[in-house]
C-alpha positions as CSV (number, residue, x, y, z in Angstrom):
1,X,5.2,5.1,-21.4
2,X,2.1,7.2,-21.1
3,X,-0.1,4.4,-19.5
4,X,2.0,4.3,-16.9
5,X,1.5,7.4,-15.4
6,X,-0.7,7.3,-12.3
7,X,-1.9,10.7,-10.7
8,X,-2.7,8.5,-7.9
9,X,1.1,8.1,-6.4
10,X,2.2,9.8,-3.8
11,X,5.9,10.2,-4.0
12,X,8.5,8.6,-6.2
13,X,8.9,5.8,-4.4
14,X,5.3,4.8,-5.0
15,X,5.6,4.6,-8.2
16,X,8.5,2.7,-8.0
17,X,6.7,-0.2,-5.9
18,X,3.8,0.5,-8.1
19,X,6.3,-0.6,-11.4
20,X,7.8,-2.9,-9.7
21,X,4.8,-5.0,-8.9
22,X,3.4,-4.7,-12.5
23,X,6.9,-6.0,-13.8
24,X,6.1,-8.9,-11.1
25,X,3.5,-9.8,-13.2
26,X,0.6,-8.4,-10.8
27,X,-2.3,-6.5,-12.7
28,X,-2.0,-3.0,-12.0
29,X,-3.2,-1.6,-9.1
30,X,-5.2,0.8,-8.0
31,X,-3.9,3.5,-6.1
32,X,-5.4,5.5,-3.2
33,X,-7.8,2.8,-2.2
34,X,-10.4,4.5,-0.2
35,X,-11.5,3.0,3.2
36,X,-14.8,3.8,4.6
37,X,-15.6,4.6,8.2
38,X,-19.1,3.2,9.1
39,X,-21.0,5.8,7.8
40,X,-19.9,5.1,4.5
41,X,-17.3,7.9,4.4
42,X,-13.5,7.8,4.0
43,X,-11.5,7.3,7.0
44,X,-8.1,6.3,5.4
45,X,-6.4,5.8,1.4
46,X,-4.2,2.8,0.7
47,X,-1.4,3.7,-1.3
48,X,-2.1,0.7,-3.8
49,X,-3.4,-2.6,-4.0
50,X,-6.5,-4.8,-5.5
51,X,-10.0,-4.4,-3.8
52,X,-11.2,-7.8,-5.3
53,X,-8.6,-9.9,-3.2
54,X,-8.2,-7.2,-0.1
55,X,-4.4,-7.2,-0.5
56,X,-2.8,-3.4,-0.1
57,X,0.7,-2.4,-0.7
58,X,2.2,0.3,1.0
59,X,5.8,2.4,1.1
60,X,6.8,4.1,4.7
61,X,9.3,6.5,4.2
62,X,11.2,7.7,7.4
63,X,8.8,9.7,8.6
64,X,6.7,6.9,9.5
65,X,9.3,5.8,11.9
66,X,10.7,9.2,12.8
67,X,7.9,11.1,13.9
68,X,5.6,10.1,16.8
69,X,2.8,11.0,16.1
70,X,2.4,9.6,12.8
71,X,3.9,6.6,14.1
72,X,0.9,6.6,16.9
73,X,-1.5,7.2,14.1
74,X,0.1,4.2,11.6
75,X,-0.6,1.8,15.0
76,X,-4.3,2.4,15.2
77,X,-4.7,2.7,10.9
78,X,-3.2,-0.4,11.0
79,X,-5.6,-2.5,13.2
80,X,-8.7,-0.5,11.6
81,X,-7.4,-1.8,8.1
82,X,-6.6,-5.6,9.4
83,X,-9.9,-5.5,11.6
84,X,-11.8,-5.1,7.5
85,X,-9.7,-7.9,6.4
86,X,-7.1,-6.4,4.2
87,X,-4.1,-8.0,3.8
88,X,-1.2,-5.2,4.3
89,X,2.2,-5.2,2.5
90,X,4.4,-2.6,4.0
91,X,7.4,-1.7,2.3
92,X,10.1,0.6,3.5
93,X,14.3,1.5,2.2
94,X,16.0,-1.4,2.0
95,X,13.7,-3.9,1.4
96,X,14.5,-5.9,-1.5
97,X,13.0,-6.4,-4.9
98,X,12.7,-10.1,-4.3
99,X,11.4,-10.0,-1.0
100,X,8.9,-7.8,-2.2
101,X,7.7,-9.3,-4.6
102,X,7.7,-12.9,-2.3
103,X,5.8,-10.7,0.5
104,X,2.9,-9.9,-2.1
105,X,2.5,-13.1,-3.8
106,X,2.1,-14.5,0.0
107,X,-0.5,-12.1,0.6
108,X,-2.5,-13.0,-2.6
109,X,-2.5,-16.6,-1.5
């Protein structure tokens, strides 16, 4: 169970999506994904995903939706992220396991 563990998550729930996708059969991913600004520093951290294929999952709690300003700052990380070509998976309560799972294998394609 030890090599599992991922200092990298960020909440619970992260490492729930995080076990979920490696039960899916995905190679394990890499969490906090660092994303450069121009000058080669870090702007932004995906929660997870695999650099090789630019596909990044991420789980929104409620705060992302609840609070404004976050939700303002989600709208411009968001374009910054697709603008580099990453493929974004986010995931939030409720979503399903399948669905999940459907959504990532799409984004691999």
């Amino acid at each position: 169970m030890l090599q599992l563990v991922d200092a990298g998550a960020q909440s619970p729930r992260e490492t729930w999506l995080r076990l979920l996708l490696m039960d899916a059969g995905f190679p394990r991913p890499q969490t906090q994904i660092p994303i450069l600004r121009p000058d080669g520093y870090s702007r932004y951290f995906l929660d997870m995903g695999w650099p090789e294929v630019m596909v990044a999952v991420e789980y929104d709690g409620e705060q992302h939706r609840l609070e404004r300003s976050i939700y303002d700052d989600d709208l411009i990380r968001s374009d910054y992220i697709a603008h580099l070509g990453w493929r974004r998976i986010r995931v939030i309560a409720g979503h399903r396991k399948p669905d999940i799972v459907r959504r990532v294998h799409e984004a691999w394609r």
